[in-house]
SENUNU-608267 format. One record per residue (C-alpha): y, z negated, x. Coordinates in steps of 0.1 Angstrom, whole numbers, plus 5000, padded with zeros to 4 digits. Layout:
% SENUNU-608267
YZX
...
This chain:
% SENUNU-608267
421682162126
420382392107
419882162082
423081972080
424882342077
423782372045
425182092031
428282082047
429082402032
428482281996
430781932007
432982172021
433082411990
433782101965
436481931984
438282281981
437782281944
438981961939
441982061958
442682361940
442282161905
445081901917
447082141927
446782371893
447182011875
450081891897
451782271888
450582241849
452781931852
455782081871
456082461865
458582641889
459882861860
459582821823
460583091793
460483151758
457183331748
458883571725
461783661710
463783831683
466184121694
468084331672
467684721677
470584881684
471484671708
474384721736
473784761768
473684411792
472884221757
470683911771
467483931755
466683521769
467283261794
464683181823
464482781837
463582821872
463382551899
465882561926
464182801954
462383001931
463383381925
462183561898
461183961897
459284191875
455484191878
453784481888
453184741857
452485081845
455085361853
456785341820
460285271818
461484871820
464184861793
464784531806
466884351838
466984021855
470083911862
469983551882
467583361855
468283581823
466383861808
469284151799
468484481779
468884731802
469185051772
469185071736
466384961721
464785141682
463085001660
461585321647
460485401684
458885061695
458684821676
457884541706
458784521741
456884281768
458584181798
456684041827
457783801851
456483621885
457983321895
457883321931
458782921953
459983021986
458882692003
455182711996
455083081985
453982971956
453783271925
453583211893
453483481862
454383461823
454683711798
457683751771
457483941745
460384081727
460084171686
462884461679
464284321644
464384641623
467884731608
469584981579
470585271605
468485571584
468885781560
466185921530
464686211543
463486511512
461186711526
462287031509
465587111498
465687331475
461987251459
461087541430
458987491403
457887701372
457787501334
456787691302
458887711271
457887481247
455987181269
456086861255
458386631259
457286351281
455286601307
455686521343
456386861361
456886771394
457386501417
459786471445
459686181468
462086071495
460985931529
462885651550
462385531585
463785171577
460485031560
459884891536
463385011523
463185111486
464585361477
466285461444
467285811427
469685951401
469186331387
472586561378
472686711355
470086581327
469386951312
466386911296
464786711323
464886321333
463386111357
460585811352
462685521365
465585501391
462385381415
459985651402
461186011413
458486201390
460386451367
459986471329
460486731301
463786551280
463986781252
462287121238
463087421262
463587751248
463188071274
465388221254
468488011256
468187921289
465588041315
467087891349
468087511358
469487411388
469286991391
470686791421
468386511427
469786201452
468485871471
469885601484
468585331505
470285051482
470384981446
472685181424
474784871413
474884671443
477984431454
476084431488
478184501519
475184631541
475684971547
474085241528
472685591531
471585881509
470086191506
470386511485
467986801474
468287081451
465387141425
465087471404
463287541375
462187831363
461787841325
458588101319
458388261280
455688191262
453988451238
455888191206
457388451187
456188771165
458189151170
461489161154
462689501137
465889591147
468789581138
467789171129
470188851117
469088531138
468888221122
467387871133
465687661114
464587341131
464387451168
462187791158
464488121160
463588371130
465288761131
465788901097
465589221093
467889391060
464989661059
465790031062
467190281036
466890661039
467791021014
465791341006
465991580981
464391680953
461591910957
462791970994
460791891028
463091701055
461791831089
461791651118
462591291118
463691121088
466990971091
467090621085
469990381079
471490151099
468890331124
465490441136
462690241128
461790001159
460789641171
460989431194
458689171208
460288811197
459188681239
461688911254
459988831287
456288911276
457789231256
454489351245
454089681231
453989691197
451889901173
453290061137
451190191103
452190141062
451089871046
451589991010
453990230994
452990551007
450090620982
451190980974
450991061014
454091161013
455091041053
453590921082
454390751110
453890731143
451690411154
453690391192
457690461183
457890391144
459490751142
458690831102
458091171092
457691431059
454691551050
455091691021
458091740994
459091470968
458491610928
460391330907
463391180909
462790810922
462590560949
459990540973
459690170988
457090201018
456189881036
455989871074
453389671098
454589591133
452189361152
451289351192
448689541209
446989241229
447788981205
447689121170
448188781153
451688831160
453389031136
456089141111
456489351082
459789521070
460989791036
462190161039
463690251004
463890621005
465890780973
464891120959
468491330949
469691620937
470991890962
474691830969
476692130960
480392040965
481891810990
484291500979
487891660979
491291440978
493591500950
496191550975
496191651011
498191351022
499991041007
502890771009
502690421002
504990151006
503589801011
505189441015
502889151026
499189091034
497389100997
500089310982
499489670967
501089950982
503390120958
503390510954
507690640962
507190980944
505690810917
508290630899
507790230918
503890340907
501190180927
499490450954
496490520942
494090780961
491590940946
488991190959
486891410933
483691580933
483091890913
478891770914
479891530886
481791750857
480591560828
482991250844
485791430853
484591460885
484891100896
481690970922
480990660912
479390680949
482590750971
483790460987
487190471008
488190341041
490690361069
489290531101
490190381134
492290091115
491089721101
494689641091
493989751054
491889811031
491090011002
489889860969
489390120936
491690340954
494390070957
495490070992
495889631006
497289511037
494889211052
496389161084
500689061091
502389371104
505789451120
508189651096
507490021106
505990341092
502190391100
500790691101
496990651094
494190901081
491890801051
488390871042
486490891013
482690951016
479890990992
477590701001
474390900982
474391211008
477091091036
479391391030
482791281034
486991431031
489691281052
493691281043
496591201060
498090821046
501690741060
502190341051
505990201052
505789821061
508789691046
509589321034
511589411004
510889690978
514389820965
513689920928
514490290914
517690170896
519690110931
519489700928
518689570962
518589180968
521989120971
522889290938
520689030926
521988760939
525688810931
524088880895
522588530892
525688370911
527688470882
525188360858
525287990874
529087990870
528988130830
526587850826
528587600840
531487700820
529487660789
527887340798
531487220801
532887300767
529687170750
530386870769
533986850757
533486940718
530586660720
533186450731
535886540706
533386540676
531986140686
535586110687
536286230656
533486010639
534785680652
538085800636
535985860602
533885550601
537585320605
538985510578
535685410558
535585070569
539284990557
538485150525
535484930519
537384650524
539884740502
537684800477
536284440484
539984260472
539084380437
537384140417
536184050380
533984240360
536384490348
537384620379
536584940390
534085130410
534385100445
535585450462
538685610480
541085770452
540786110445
544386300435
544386630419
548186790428
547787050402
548086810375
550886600387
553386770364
551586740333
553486650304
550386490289
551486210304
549285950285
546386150300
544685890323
545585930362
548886000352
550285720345
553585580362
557285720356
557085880391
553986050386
551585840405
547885800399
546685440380
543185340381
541985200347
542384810353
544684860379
548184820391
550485140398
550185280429
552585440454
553785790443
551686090449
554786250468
554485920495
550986030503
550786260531
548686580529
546286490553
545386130537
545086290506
542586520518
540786190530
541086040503
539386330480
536386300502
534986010490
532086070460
534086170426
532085880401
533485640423
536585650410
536585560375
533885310354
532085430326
534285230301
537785330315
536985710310
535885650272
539385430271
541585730285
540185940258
540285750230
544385740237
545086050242
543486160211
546786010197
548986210214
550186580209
547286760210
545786710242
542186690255
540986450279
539886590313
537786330322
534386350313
530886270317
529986620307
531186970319
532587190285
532987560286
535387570261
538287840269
541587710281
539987350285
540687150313
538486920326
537286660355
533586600350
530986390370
527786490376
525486180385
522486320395
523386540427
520886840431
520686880468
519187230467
522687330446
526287410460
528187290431
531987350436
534587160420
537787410416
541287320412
542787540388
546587530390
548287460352
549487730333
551487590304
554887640302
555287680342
553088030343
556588230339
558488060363
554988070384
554688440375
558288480393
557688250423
554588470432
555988760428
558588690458
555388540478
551788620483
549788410458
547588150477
544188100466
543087740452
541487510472
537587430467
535687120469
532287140480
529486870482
527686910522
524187010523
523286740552
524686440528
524186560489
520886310489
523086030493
526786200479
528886090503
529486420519
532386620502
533286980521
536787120510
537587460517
540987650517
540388010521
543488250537
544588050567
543587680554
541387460574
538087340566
537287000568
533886840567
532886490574
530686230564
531485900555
């Protein structure tokens, strides 16, 4: 028995193995419940959200396997896995959930696992961890230094992040994905010590079209700007100037008086001010250390090494300048250092102050640039002088004294000529004028009273509107004239036209006449006073009725038909025109055989007494007024002449003059009637 024990147990012990494998094979075959191993759940989630769906075989229930005591974010409702709370991402990633399958029937249990993966989402924001940060940069770092760094966390990884900087003063960042901040340009302590930038991420790009949503964060970074020992003392007062980024103070240098032979004590006074510096790195401000460099040979002065303060030692024997260079460099640093003049001028004692010529003065000024004009002074200009009785041998004029307004910029004083420089209402200003001696600083002061006026009425009592009624009658006189020149102009082209037809019908008159013996061309020329002659085979009087005929021509009308006026035309016309050569030789030859009676016409002028005579002259002098006279006949008439004038006031003859503007060309003829008669000039 004891045998057979033994081996039923192992028989017995296999044929419950092999049960318990065909019944693990059978259930491997046909599970009671199935699920998904894992799945994806978004965090965030709503509450009652099902996480997944459990296939279970009818009379199977389904419940939570035993676990630790944390909390089960997770329910089972019927065959489905619902989120019980909110799940994050950022708090657990992963969440199992596990489940027994339990058959009613056979009590039969079996367990699976599922695991749920949280799928991260955008639902941070970029976290700084300062705000503000502060750092410290020197003056004067190059450009391109990183100075800081300033980083941005995010809880949604691996979300990149991306920054922009406000404002760029000075500074820049790397890249938009590189928050490291760079020097942009040089930085000067002195133009600006303090920046405040504003520095930002965000979650997403810059330029993106993306709808997801986004999220950012702000800090504040401030830099301090820190001086750096750059710059060398300045003397004060200084002009600043910048020449390519570096700042340079000039100094003008210093100017100071004694006098002769005199000690100053205490300090010496110094123009524009007492001798000081300054260090150039207002923020270091060293001290700063003084001595003479050159100039002071003769050990005249001395100066203090801490304040500059320049003193007399001793008195000054010549007249002169003394031009003493000063040293200032810094204690700790003595490479840094500046050097600046003090001209100091050696006078004569002042004996008399400046002293105005008069204890106050008027002026009267118009514009801006205009001189002020002196009232009492006849229309003058205001001039204001002060003297000084120190300079006799030049009549007591300081070439030294310089004048000026106090308390007023509005005008200026230029050789004693008072200006206006600035647009003023019209008033009367009441201002007070200095003059002071630039060589010792004494000074006078008068009393200036300035009427600003637009117009100046002149000493004669003509203001502006006298003037202008005075050129309004001008304009009209000048009008006036320009009329009646414009009317005689008229008249006198007139006139000529009338002229020139006259000429042109005797021309062509003169043109009927033809064959050699006729004569010259001309208008005929009648001589009244010989119209009664008894000579009557004188030639030109031929004709019973006492009219004129030309050699080779045929009578012509009587003298008496002629009007006055034509015959003064005619007689204008050049005197050889009228006869030829030939016919004048003719006349005479034929009157020689009558009584005795001498021709008149000739070639030459006689000077015999009691002759009568017409004579030609051929060659016209222009330079000469030759007159031709008409001398009335005095034969056998000059009694009954005598009578006639006795009862009437004798009238002077008439005289024929040749024009000065035509005698070049002789055919300008001038006739004059003096006592009442008209003149008469024209050309042909």
């Amino acid at each position: 028995m004891d045998g057979l024990h033994p081996h039923f147990t192992v028989r017995t012990s296999l044929s419950f193995l092999l049960l318990i494998l065909l019944q693990t094979s059978t259930e491997a075959v046909e599970p009671i419940c199935s699920g998904p191993q894992s799945v994806e759940f978004p965090e965030n989630n709503t509450v009652g959200a099902v996480v997944a769906n459990i296939i279970v075989k009818p009379g199977v229930t389904l419940e939570f396997s035993p676990s630790s005591d944390e909390p089960n974010p997770f329910e089972l409702q019927g065959n489905q896995l619902i989120a019980a709370a909110v799940l994050d991402y950022e708090t657990e990633k992963n969440h199992i959930a596990r489940i027994t399958c339990t058959e009613t029937a056979t009590n039969l249990k079996l367990n699976f696992v599922i695991v749920v993966i949280l799928i991260n989402e955008n639902d941070n924001k970029p976290v700084f961890d300062q705000n503000p940060y502060h750092i410290d940069v020197y003056e004067m770092s190059p450009v391109g230094k990183t100075v800081g760094r300033f980083v941005a966390t995010d809880l949604d990884q691996p979300n990149q992040l991306y920054y922009t900087l406000t404002p760029e003063s000075g500074f820049e960042l790397k890249s938009p994905t590189n928050p490291d901040l760079l020097v942009k340009t040089p930085l000067a302590y002195e133009k600006v010590k303090n920046v405040r930038l504003v520095l930002t991420a965000q979650d997403t790009p810059l330029a993106t079209t993306d709808a997801r949503p986004s999220f950012t964060a702000t800090t504040t970074i401030m830099v301090t700007i820190l001086d750096k020992d750059n710059r060398p003392p300045w003397f004060q007062p200084c002009i600043m100037h910048e020449m390519g980024g570096a700042v340079i103070c000039q100094s003008t240098g210093y100017t100071g008086k004694v006098v002769l032979n005199e000690q100053e004590t205490g300090l010496l006074p110094l123009q524009p001010g007492p001798l000081y510096a300054i260090d150039g790195d207002s923020a270091i401000n060293e001290a700063i250390t003084y001595s003479f460099l050159s100039g002071n040979d003769e050990l005249l002065f001395e100066i203090n090494p801490n304040t500059g303060n320049i003193s007399m030692l001793k008195p000054a024997s010549k007249l002169e300048t003394i031009s003493l260079t000063v040293l200032a460099a810094q204690k700790t640093n003595s490479y840094q250092f500046t050097t600046t003049t003090v001209s100091i001028s050696v006078q004569k004692k002042s004996l008399h102050l400046p002293q105005f010529q008069r204890p106050s003065y008027r002026g009267i000024i118009t514009g801006v640039g205009s001189m002020a004009m002196d009232p009492e002074n006849k229309d003058a200009p205001l001039q204001i002088i002060a003297t000084d009785d120190d300079y006799t041998t030049t009549d007591g004029l300081n070439p030294y004294i310089t004048y000026s307004t106090i308390g007023n910029n509005d005008f200026s004083i230029v050789n004693g000529h008072l200006f206006m420089t600035k647009d003023l209402p019209e008033g009367t200003l009441s201002l007070q004028v200095m003059a002071k001696d630039t060589s010792n600083d004494e000074s006078a002061t008068a009393q200036l009273s300035v009427m600003v006026t637009s117009v100046i009425i002149p000493s004669g009592g003509y203001g502006p509107v006298d003037m202008a009624a005075l050129g309004a009658t001008l304009g009209v006189l000048l009008l006036i004239c320009l009329v009646v020149i414009g009317v005689l102009v008229h008249r006198l082209r007139k006139g000529k036209a009338d002229w020139r037809k006259i000429y042109e019908t005797n021309v062509f008159r003169s043109s009927l006449v033809k064959g050699s013996g006729s004569p010259k061309e001309g208008i005929q020329y009648t001589n009244e006073a010989f119209e009664n002659d008894e000579d009557g085979g004188s030639m030109g009087s031929g004709g019973p009725d006492g009219g004129i005929i030309m050699a080779g021509r045929e009578p012509q009308k009587a003298v008496e038909s002629i009007p006055h006026k034509e015959a003064i035309m005619k007689s204008l016309a050049p005197l050889h025109a009228f006869l030829s050569d030939d016919t004048s030789m003719a006349g005479s030859d034929k009157a020689d055989n009558e009584k005795d009676v001498k021709p008149i016409l000739t070639k030459e002028r006689r000077m015999e007494e009691g002759y009568k005579s017409v004579w030609f002259k051929e060659d016209i002098d222009p330079n000469a007024m030759d007159e031709v006279v008409i001398i009335p006949d005095s034969r056998e008439d000059d009694s009954e002449d005598e009578d006639d004038e006795s009862s009437s006031e004798p009238s002077k003859p008439p005289k024929v003059v040749f024009a000065d503007s035509d005698l070049d060309s002789g055919l300008g003829v001038k006739l004059e009637e003096s006592d009442g008669y008209d003149a008469l000039t024209t050309d042909l």
